[in-house]
Structure formats: C-alpha cells, structure tokens
C-alpha positions in Angstrom: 127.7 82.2 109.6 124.3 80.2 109.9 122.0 80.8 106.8 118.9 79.8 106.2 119.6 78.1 103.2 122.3 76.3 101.7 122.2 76.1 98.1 125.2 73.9 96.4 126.6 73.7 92.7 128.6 71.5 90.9 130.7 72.6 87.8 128.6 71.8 85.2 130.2 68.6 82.8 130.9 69.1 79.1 129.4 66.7 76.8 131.8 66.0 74.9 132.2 62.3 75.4 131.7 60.5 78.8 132.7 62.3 82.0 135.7 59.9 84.0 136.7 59.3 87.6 138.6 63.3 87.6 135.1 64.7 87.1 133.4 62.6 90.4 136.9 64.2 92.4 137.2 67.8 90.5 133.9 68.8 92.5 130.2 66.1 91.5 130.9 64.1 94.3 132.1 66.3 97.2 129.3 68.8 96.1 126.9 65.2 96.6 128.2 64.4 99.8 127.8 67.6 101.3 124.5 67.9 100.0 123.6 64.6 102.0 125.6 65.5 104.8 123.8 68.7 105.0 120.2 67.0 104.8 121.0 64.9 107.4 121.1 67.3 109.7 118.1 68.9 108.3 119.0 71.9 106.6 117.0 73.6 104.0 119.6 72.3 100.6 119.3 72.8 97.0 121.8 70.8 94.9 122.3 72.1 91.2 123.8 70.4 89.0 124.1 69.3 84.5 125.3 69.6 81.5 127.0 72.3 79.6 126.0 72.1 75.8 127.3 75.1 73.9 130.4 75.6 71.5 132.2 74.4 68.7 133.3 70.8 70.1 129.5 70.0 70.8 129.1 71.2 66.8 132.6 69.1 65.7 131.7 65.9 67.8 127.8 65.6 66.2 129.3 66.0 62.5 131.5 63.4 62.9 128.6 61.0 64.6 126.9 62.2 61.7 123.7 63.5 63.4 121.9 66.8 64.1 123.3 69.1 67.4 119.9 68.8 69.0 120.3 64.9 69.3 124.4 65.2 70.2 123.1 67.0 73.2 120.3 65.0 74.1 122.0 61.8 73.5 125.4 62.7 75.9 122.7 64.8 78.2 121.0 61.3 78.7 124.4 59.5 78.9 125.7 61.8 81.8 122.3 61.8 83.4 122.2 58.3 83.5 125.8 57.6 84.6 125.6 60.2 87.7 122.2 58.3 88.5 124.0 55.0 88.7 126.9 57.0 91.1 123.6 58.2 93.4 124.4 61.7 92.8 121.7 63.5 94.5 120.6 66.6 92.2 117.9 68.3 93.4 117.6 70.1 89.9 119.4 68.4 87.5 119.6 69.7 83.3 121.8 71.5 80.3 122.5 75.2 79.6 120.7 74.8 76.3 117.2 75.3 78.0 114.6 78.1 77.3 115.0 79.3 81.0 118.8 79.9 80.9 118.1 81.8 77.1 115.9 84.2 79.1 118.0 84.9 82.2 120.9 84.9 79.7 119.8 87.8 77.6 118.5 89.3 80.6 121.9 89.5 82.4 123.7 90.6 79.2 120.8 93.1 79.0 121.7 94.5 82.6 125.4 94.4 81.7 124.8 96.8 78.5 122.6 99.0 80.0 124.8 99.7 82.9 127.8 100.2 80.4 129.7 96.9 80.8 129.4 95.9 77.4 132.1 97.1 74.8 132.0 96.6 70.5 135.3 96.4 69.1 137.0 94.9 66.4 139.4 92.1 67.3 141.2 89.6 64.7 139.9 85.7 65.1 142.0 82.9 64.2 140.5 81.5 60.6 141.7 78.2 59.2 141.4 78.1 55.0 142.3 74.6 55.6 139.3 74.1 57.2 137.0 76.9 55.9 135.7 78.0 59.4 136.6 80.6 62.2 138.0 78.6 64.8 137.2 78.5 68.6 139.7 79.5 70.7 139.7 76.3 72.2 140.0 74.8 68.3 143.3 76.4 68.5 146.1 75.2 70.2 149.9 75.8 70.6 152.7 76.9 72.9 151.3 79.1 76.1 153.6 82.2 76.1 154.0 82.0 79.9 154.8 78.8 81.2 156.0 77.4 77.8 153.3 74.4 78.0 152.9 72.8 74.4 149.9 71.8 74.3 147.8 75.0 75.4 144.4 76.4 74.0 143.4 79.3 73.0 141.0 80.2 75.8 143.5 79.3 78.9 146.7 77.3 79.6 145.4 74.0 81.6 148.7 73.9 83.0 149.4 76.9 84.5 145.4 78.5 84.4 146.2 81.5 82.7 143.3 82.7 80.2 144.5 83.3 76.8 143.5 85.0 73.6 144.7 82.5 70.3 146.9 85.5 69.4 149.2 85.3 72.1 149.9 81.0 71.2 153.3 80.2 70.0 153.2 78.1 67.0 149.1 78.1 67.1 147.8 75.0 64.8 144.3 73.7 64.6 142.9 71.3 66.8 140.3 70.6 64.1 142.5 69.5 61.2 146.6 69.9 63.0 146.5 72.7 60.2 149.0 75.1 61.3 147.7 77.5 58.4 146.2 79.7 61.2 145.2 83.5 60.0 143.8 86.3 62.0 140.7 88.4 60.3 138.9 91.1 61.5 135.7 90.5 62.9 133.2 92.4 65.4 132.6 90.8 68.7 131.3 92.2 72.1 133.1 92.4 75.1 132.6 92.2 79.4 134.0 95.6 80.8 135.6 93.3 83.6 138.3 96.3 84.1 135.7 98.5 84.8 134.2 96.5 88.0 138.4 95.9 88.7 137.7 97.8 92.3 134.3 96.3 93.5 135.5 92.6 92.3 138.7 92.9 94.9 137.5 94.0 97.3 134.4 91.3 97.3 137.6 88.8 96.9 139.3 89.9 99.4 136.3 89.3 101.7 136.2 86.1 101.2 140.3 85.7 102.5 139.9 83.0 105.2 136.5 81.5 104.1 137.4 79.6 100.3 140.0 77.5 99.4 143.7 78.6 99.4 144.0 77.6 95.7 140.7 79.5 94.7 142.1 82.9 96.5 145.4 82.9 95.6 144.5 82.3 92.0 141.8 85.1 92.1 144.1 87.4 93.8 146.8 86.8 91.4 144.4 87.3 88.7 143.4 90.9 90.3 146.7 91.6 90.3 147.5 91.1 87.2 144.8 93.7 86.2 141.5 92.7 85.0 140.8 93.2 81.0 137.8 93.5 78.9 137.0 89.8 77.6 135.4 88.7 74.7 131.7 87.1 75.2 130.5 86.5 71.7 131.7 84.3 69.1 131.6 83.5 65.4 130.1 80.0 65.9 126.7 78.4 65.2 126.1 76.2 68.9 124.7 78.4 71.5 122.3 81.3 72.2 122.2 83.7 69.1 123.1 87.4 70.6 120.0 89.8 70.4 121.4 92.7 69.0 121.4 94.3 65.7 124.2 93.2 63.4 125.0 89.8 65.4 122.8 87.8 63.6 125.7 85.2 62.9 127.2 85.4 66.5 126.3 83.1 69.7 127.1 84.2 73.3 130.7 82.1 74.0 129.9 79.1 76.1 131.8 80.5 79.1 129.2 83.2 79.4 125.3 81.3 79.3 127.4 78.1 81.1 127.6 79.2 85.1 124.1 81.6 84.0 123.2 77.4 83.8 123.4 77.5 87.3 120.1 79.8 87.5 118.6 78.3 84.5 118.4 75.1 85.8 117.2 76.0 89.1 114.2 78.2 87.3 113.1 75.2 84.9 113.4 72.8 88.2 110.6 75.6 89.8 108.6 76.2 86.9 107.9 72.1 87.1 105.7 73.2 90.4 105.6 77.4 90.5 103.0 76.6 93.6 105.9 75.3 95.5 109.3 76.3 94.3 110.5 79.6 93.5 113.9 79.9 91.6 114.1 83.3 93.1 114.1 82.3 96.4 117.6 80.8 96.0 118.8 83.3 93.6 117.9 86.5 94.3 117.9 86.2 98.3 121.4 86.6 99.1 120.8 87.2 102.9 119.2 84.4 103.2 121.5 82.2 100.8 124.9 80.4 101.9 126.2 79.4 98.4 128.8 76.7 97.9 130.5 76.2 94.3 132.4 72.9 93.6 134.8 73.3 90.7 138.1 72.1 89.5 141.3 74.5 89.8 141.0 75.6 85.8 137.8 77.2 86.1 138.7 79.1 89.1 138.8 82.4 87.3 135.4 82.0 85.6 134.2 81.3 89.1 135.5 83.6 91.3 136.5 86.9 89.1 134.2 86.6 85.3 130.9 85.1 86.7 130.9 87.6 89.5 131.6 90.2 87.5 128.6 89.3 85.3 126.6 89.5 88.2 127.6 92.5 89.9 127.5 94.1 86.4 123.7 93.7 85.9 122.8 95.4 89.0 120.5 92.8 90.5 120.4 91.6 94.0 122.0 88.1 93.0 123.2 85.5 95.1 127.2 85.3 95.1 129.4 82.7 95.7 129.9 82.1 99.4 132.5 79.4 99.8 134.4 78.6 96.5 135.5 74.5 97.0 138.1 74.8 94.1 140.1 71.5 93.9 143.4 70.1 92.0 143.6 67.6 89.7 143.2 63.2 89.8 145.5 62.0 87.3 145.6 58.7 86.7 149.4 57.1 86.6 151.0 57.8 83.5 149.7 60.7 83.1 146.5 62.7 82.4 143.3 61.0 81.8 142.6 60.4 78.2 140.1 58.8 76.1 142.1 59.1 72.7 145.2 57.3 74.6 142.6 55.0 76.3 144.2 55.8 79.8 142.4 56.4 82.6 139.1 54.9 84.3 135.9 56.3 82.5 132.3 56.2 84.6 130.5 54.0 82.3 133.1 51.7 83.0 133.8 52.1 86.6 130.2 51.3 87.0 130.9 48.1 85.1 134.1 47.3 87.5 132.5 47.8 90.8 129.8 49.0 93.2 129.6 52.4 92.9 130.4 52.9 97.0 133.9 51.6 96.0 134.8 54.4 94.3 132.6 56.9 96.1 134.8 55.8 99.1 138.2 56.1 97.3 138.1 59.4 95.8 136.9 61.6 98.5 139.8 59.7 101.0 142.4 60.7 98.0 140.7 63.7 97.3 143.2 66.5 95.4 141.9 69.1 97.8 145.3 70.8 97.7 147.6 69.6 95.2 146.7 66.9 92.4 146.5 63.0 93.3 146.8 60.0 91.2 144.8 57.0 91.2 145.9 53.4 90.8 144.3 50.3 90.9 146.9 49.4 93.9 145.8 52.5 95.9 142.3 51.2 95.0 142.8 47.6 95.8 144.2 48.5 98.8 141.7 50.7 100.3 138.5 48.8 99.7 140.1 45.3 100.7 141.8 46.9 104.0 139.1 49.9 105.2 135.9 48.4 103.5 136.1 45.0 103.9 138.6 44.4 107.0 137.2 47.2 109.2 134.0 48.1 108.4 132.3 44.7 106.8 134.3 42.5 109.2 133.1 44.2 112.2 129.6 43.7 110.7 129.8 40.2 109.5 131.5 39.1 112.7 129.0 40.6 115.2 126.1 39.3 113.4 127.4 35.8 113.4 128.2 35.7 117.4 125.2 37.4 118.1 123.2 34.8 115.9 124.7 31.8 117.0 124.9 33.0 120.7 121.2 34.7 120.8 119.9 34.0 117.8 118.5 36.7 115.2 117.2 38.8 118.5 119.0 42.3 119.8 120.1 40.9 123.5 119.4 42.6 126.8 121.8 45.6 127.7 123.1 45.1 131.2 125.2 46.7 133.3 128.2 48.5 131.3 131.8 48.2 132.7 134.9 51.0 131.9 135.4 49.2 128.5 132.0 50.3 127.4 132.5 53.5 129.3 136.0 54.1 126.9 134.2 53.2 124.2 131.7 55.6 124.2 134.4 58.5 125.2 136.0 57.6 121.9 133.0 57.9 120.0 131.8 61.5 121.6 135.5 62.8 121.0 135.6 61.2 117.0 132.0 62.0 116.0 132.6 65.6 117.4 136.1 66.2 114.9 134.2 64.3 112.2 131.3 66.7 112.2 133.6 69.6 112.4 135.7 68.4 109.0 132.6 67.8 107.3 131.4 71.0 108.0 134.5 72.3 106.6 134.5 70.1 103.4 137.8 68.7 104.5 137.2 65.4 102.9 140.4 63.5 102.8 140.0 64.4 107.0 136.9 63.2 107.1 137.3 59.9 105.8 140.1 59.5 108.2 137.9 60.0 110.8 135.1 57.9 109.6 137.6 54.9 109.4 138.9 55.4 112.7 135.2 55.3 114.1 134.7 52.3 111.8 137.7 50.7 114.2 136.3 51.6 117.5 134.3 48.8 116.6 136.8 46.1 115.4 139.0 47.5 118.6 135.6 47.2 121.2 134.9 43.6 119.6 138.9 42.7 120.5 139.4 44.0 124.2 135.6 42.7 125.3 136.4 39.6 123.5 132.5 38.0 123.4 133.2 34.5 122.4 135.1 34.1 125.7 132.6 36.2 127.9 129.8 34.4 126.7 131.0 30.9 128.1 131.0 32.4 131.2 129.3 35.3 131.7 126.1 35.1 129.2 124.5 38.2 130.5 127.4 40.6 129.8 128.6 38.9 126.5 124.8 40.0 125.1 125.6 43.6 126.6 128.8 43.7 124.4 127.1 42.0 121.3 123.6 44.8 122.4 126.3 47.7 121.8 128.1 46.3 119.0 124.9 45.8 117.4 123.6 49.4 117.9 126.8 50.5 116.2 125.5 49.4 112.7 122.7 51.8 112.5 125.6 54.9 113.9 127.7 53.5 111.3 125.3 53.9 108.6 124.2 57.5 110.0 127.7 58.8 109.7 128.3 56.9 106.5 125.6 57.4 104.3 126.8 61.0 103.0 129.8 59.1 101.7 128.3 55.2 100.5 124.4 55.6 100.8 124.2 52.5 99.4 126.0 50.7 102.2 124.3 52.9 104.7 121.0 51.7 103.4 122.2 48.2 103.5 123.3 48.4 107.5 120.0 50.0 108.2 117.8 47.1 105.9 119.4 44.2 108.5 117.6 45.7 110.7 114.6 46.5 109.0 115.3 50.1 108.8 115.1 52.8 106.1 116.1 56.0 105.3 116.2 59.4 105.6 119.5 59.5 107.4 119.7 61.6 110.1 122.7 63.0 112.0 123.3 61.7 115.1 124.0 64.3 117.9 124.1 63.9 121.8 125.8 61.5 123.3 126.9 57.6 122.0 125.9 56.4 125.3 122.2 58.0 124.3 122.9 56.7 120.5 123.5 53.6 121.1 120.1 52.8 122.2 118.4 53.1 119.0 118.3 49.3 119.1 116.2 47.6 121.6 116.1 44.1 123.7 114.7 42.0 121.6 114.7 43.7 117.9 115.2 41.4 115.2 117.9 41.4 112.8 118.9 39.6 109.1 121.9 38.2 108.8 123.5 39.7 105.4 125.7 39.0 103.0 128.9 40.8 102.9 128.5 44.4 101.9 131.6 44.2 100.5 134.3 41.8 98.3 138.3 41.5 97.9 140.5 42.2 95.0 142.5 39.7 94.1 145.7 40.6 92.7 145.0 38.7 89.3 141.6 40.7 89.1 143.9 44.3 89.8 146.7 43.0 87.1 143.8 42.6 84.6 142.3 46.1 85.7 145.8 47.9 85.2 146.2 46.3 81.4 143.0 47.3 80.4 142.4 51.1 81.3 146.6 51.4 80.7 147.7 52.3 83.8 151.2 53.3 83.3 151.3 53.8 79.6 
C-alpha cells in the first residue's frame, strides 16, 4: 500500500551505560538505512528516534556516580546522542522520554484510558527488600523464570524466552540491587491497563497484519493473544518518572514501559514545537490514513510493541497512528556469549568508533543482520568481510579504474564510443540486479540486500576483467576510453545505491568527482545511468576508501573486547 508518508521508529535505547554493537543490529541502524533509502527516492520520511530515561536503574546508576538524576540523564542522553552522531544515524527528531511534551501526551493518554474504563485500582503485593530498605522494580528482582527454567530472569519478562512476568511468579527471586534474597511481598495500591478488556479488537487488528510484519513479531503476538490478555500493572512505587495525577498516588510514577513508546509522540511534538509554522506532530500522529508506520525493535519488546502500546492507544479512543509494519529482529551475540559490560565482552560503540570507520561496521551488521534467528559477531567474520567485499571488490575496482584512466587519459572522463555485447551484458546485469535490490530494500530484507549490493559491486571488478583495458588500450585507444568512460560512470551508481548503507563512502565516490549529495535513487535504465558522467569531466584521484586487517591487528582486537571468554 502507497502512503503518503512514511514515518519510522527506532526502539528507544536505555541509558543505562553505553549502548554496544546489538543495539546498531536490534533495530537504530536498519531503521537509519531505510530512512535514507526512503529519501532517496523522495518520499515524505520522519525518523524518530532517543533515549528512554525512566525507572529505578536510571535512579541506582546516578547514586552510585554520586550525582543528581537530572544530570545521569543528561550526561548518558549526550553520550548516546553523540555516539549515534558519530555512526551518521539520521534522526529527524531525535530526544528522551523525560520531556514536558511526552508528560502531557502521557497523562493525556492515561486520561483517555480511565475515562473510557481501561484503568483498574487494585491491591497487589510488591516485592520489598529490608536489606535494602526500598520497594524493588520488578526488573530489580531477578530469579528462575517459571516457564522455561532460565536462571537469570527479571521480574518484568524472561529475556530468554519473552514471556512478561510479575516478580511473584520468580523461582528463588533475589535482588538485583544488593543479591539479597530476603525478598517480601507487601500490599500496596497500584493501577492497572484493562488489556483483557480490548482482548477482541487487539486480535483481530493482529491478525490483519498476518503477511505484512515480521514472522517473529506475529507469532509472538499471536501466541501472546492466545494465551489470554491480562490486566497489567502501569504504576509503580519508584521515584524516576512522571508522578501519576490522581488523588492518593502522590508517591507513585507511571512504570517506564508505559510513558517510553508514548516517547515516540513526545519526541515528535517537541521536534514540531521547535518550528509550529512548519511541522505539526499531528500530522504524523493522528493521520493514520495518511501514515505508513514502521517500528524497529528487538524480539523482547515485541509484546510492548505489538499487543500493550496498541492497546494503550486504541484504549484512549483517539484517531492515532498504529503500527503498520513491525521490523522485530533477533539477537547479535558476540562469541562467548551475550554482550556484557560487567564481563567486559562484547564491542561497545564508543569503542567501535575508536577501532574503525564507522562504514565498517555499518556494512557488517546489516549483511549479518539477526533478521530471523540470532547472529554472532567475531572479529574473523569482521576481518573477513571488510578486507574481501570492501576493499577487494568495491575499493579495488575504484582504485584500479582511476589509475588506468589517469595514466592512459589523464584526470579527464574519456569519450564514450561505440559499445560492443560486453557493454550490452553489462548493463543487462545491472537492470536485472538494481531491479531485485530495490525490491529487498523495500522489503527491509537487509542481509538480501547486501548480497545484492556486493554482487553489483562485482559487475564492476567482472566488466574491468573480460574488457581487459590495459590490453585494449595498446591497440585500440578509442574503445579502451569507452570501457574506462563506463567504468568510470559506475562510481557515482555505486555511491547512489550505497549511500543508505555507508553514506560516508558514498560521499567519498561522489567528492572524486566533484559531486555532492542528496542521493538520489537511480531508476530507468543503466544504459541511461551511466551517462551521468560526461567526455571530458574531471576527476581526483583518491586515496583508498578503505584498509586491511591484518591478522596481528584482529588477534589484538579478539584479546581486548574478550572474544571467546
């Protein structure tokens, strides 16, 4: 279906600590690439992204730094900001769940939920640690998942087999605070979403959407439906997030899953107010006939995504935009295991930054992406694919037809003459791979797409090996600068079709000609495309977009960020 507008979101990032290379693949990147990919072709686009700020971590994590919650969050809000700048993640509006515009849209969705008789009082018991003299989280409380036996699940949902949980139903629950397994349960008022009340309206809205998202974000849904929905608790006994405007809640917050995807709409309103002339939040969010709406998220917050947040919407009555296609992906690990920044295991983004360009990995992750089951990175994986596909394919074929072309014609686009059937098969190739790129990209099928983009990358290494140019142009001058005229104009395609994924490289390819951005998609013919550079044009020779990885530097790599431990 053909909207008018495409508005994207990425799951917001916690800040609790710095996000690592599994946040780039569980949904940032893929939501940036189709962003670009979608502007390209000149679609109207709106890319959301930031920071979620709420809950008891954020409140743990700023006592132990020893400073105030306000400057926790804006100290990791800047650190995350600047991080995802450095990765050329392309927000559009870009900011943190704390802000005054998600506060009002937050109390005015709970508002629309209690007036329409989705919100439910009742008295529950909360785990309570003496040991440490607070009501926990139920995140703060972890222990044995009653399901699927996993030791080391929370009290808000099993990361191992996504089940949402209450801190009652743990085995052997302990706190994550102080390991004190001196966990009691006292009564406490707290309110509650009437989720089982929307339980018809919710599946059948699901099951519309059977073909169109992911088969891991509709299968967990559906299994979730099945199951029965249940009321779920949406206020907490905690001191970081939105106080709850109701009499007798004084003490209470809203719980961090509830103001968090409302982020989503808060961020887009404080990105309008900036300029109220020109942008209107509404326009994006309460225009769902006009709105195709694409969520990036990892595989554990499926059910917030596709069953709660919903819910929270339908529940208010309003005309809000809904999720159109739910781009739920699994899990990059890192060999060894899960990333982890108390094991120091794993490849953190400050420091991939420090490693390497940030193309390198912006190429690697999307071509291993965990689109259906969970991947693992490793620094051989890594070495492998930047020395073969970024620096044999696509910077040899540019270094190597720059050099013949300069010492053959100088730093001057030759004359295009008369093509032969090699050219003829060349551009056959590139009508029939552009076409099934275009279609994967259009279908977020990333680990495809990259396998295209490579193998266009090699109609040029392959065009460069049957013409053979330093032969032709002892003897036939004319039609060597007709091969080298072509070969030429397939930089500037290149960087087209590449700049969603590496826009730093793209840039690059366009600058040795002079060239700048935007990017635009190229559509019609290569015959027609590869005309954009004329008899003539000047060129600069470059240095090599890209470098090698020696095996010392990847033996190094591996010891430091533990790979295998």
């Amino acid at each position: 279906m053909t909207k008018k507008k495409y508005l994207i979101t990425s799951a917001l990032t916690y800040i609790n600590g710095l996000p690592h290379i599994g946040h780039l693949a569980g949904a940032m990147l893929n939501a940036d690439i189709y962003a670009r990919y979608l502007r390209a072709k000149g679609e109207d686009v709106l890319f959301v992204g930031g920071t979620d700020v709420h809950g008891t971590k954020i409140e743990v994590a700023a006592e132990q730094e020893g400073i105030s919650i306000k400057d926790y969050i804006k100290k990791y809000h800047d650190a995350h900001t600047k991080i995802y700048e450095g990765f050329n993640l392309s927000f559009d509006a870009y900011g943190n769940t704390d802000s005054d515009a998600n506060k009002e849209l937050t109390y005015r969705i709970f508002e629309g939920l209690r007036k329409n008789d989705f919100i439910l009082e009742k008295t529950t018991k909360r785990p309570f640690c003496p040991d440490d003299n607070q009501f926990l989280a139920d995140s703060q409380v972890g222990g044995t998942c009653p399901y699927c036996g996993y030791e080391k699940a929370k009290g808000d949902q099993c990361e191992n087999c996504t089940k949402l949980l209450e801190p009652e139903e743990l085995k052997n629950p302990y706190s994550t605070v102080s390991g004190s397994h001196n966990i009691v349960f006292q009564d406490t008022k707290n309110l509650f979403i009437r989720l089982d009340k929307m339980q018809e309206q919710i599946t059948s809205w699901v099951e519309s959407k059977k073909g169109i998202w992911t088969d891991i974000a509709y299968t967990t849904a559906q299994k979730w439906l099945k199951e029965g929905l249940q009321p779920r608790g949406i206020t907490r006994d905690l001191k970081n997030g939105f106080t709850v405007p109701l009499d007798g809640y004084d003490e209470k917050v809203f719980y961090c899953w509830f103001d968090a995807p409302i982020g989503y709409i808060g961020i887009t309103k404080e990105w309008a107010d900036k300029d109220p002339a020109n942008r209107h939040w509404e326009d994006w969010w309460l225009n769902p006939d006009a709105v195709w709406h694409t969520e990036f998220i990892g595989k554990d917050n499926i059910p917030f995504h596709s069953i709660i947040f919903p819910g929270m919407l339908f529940g208010s009555k309003e005309p809000w935009t809904q999720v159109s296609f739910l781009k739920a992906t699994s899990w990059l690990n890192f060999i060894g295991g899960k990333i982890s920044k108390s094991e120091h295991r794993g490849v953190f983004l400050d420091e991939a930054l420090e490693e390497f360009p940030a193309d390198y990995w912006r190429y690697w992750i999307p071509a291993n992406s965990p689109e259906s089951d969970d991947s693992v990175f490793g620094f051989d994986s890594f070495q492998a694919l930047v020395n073969k596909d970024l620096n044999d394919v696509l910077g040899n074929f540019i270094n190597r037809v720059l050099k013949m072309t300069h010492n053959n014609f100088g730093d001057l686009v030759p004359p295009l003459g008369s093509i032969t059937d090699k050219e003829k098969t060349l551009f056959a190739t590139l009508d029939d791979l552009i076409q099934k790129y275009t279609v994967q990209m259009d279908a977020i099928e990333f680990r495809k797409s990259l396998a295209l983009l490579r193998e266009i990358w090699t109609t040029g290494n392959n065009y460069i090996a049957q013409t053979e140019p330093w032969k032709v142009v002892k003897e036939n001058k004319e039609y060597a600068g007709t091969i080298l005229n072509i070969a030429l104009n397939l930089i500037p395609l290149f960087a087209q079709l590449t700049s969603p994924i590496m826009p730093d490289t793209a840039e690059k390819m366009l600058a040795i000609f002079g060239k700048k951005p935007p990017f635009v998609w190229p559509t019609g013919k290569a015959q027609d495309l590869l005309q954009a550079l004329k008899s003539g044009d000047t060129f600069t020779p470059a240095e090599p977009l890209f470098r090698k990885i020696t095996d010392e530097e990847k033996k190094l790599l591996k010891q430091k960020h533990h790979e295998g431990v």
